[in-house]
C-alpha positions as CSV (number, residue, x, y, z in Angstrom):
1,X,0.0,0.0,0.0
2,X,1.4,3.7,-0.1
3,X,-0.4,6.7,-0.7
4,X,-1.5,9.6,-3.0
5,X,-1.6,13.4,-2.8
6,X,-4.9,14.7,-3.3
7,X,-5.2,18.5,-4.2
8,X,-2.3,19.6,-1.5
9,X,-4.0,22.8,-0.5
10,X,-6.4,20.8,0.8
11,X,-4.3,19.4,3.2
12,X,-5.9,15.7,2.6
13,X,-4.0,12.8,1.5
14,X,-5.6,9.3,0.1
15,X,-5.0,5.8,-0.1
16,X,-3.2,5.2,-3.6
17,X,-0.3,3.2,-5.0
18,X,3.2,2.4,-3.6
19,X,4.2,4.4,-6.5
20,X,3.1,7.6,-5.6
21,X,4.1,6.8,-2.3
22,X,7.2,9.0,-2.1
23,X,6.0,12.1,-3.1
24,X,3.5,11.5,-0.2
25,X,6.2,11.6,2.0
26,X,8.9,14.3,0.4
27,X,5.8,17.0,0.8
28,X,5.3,16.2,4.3
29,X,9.0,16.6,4.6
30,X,9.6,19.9,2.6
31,X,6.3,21.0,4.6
32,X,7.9,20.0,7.9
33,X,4.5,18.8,9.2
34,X,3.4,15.7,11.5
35,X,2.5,12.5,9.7
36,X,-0.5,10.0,11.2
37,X,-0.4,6.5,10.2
38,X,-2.2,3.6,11.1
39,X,1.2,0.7,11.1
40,X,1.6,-3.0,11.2
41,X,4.7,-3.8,13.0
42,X,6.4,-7.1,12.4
43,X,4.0,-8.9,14.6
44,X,0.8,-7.9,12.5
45,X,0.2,-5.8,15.5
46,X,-2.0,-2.6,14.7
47,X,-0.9,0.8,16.3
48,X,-1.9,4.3,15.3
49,X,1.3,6.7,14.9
50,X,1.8,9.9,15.2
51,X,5.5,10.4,13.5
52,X,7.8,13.4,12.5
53,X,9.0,12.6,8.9
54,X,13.1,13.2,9.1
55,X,13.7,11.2,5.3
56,X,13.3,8.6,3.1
57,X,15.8,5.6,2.0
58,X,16.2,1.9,1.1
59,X,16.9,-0.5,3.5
60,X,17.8,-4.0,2.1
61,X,14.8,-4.3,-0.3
62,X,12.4,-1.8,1.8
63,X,11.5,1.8,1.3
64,X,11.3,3.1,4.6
65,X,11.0,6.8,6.5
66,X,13.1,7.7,9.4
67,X,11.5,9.5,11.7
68,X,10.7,10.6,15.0
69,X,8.0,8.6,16.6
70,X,5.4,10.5,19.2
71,X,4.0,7.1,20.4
72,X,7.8,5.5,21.2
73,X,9.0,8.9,22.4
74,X,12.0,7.8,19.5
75,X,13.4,7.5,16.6
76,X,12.3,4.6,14.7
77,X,12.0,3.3,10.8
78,X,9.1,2.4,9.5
79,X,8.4,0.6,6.3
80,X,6.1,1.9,3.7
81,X,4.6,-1.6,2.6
82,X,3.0,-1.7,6.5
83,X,1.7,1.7,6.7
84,X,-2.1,1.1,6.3
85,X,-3.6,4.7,6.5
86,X,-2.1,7.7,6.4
87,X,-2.4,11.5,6.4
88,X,0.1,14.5,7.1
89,X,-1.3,16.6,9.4
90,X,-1.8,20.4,9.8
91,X,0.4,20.2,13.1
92,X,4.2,21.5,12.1
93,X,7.4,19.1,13.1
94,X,7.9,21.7,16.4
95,X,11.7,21.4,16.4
96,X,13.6,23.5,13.8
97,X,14.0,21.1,10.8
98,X,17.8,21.3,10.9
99,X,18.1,20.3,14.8
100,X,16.3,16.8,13.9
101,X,18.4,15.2,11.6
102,X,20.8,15.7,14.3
103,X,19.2,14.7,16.8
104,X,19.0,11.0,14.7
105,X,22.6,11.0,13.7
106,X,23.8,11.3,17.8
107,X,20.7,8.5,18.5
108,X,21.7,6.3,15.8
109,X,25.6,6.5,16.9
110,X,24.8,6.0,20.5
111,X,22.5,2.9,19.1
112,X,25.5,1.8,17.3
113,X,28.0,2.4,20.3
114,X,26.1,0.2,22.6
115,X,25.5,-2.4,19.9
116,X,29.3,-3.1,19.5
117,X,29.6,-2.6,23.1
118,X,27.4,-5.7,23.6
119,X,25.2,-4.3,25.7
């Protein structure tokens, strides 16, 4: 599943193809607004996200978003092919755009620091 913009002005996004998927995405980037999501985690489990859209990449043969995640208080990936619904929402990202990205790269190396530390 991905998703489709709609007329962006009216600030409404629909249930489309994967294709159109990433531009879904980009505009909530560029936009620096909130993204809801309903998600299927790896256990078929069904939660309802709230997530702060930092970018978009490949992982092994996934397209995924990294992003801050309201609901983990983190940063997490999520995968595009288990995002059920999904709209970007009128609320703004409410750190400054710049400072996030940042904020991933020192949570991803301390991620990666304790992971080679064993612990």
């Amino acid at each position: 599943m991905g998703y489709a913009i709609c007329r962006p002005e009216a600030g409404f996004y629909a249930p489309a193809t994967l294709g159109n998927s990433i531009s879904f995405i980009r505009l909530a980037i560029r936009r620096r607004k909130k993204i809801g999501l309903t998600y299927t985690d790896n256990t078929s489990q069904k939660t309802n996200r709230v997530i702060w859209p930092i970018f978009l990449g490949y992982r092994e043969t996934s397209l995924i978003i990294a992003a801050w995640c309201e609901l983990r208080a983190g940063f997490r990936y999520f995968r595009t092919e288990r995002i059920i619904e999904a709209s970007v929402l009128k609320d703004n990202i409410p750190n400054r755009m710049d400072l996030v990205p940042a904020e991933w790269h020192r949570a991803t190396d301390a991620e990666r620091q304790r992971y080679e530390e064993g612990r």
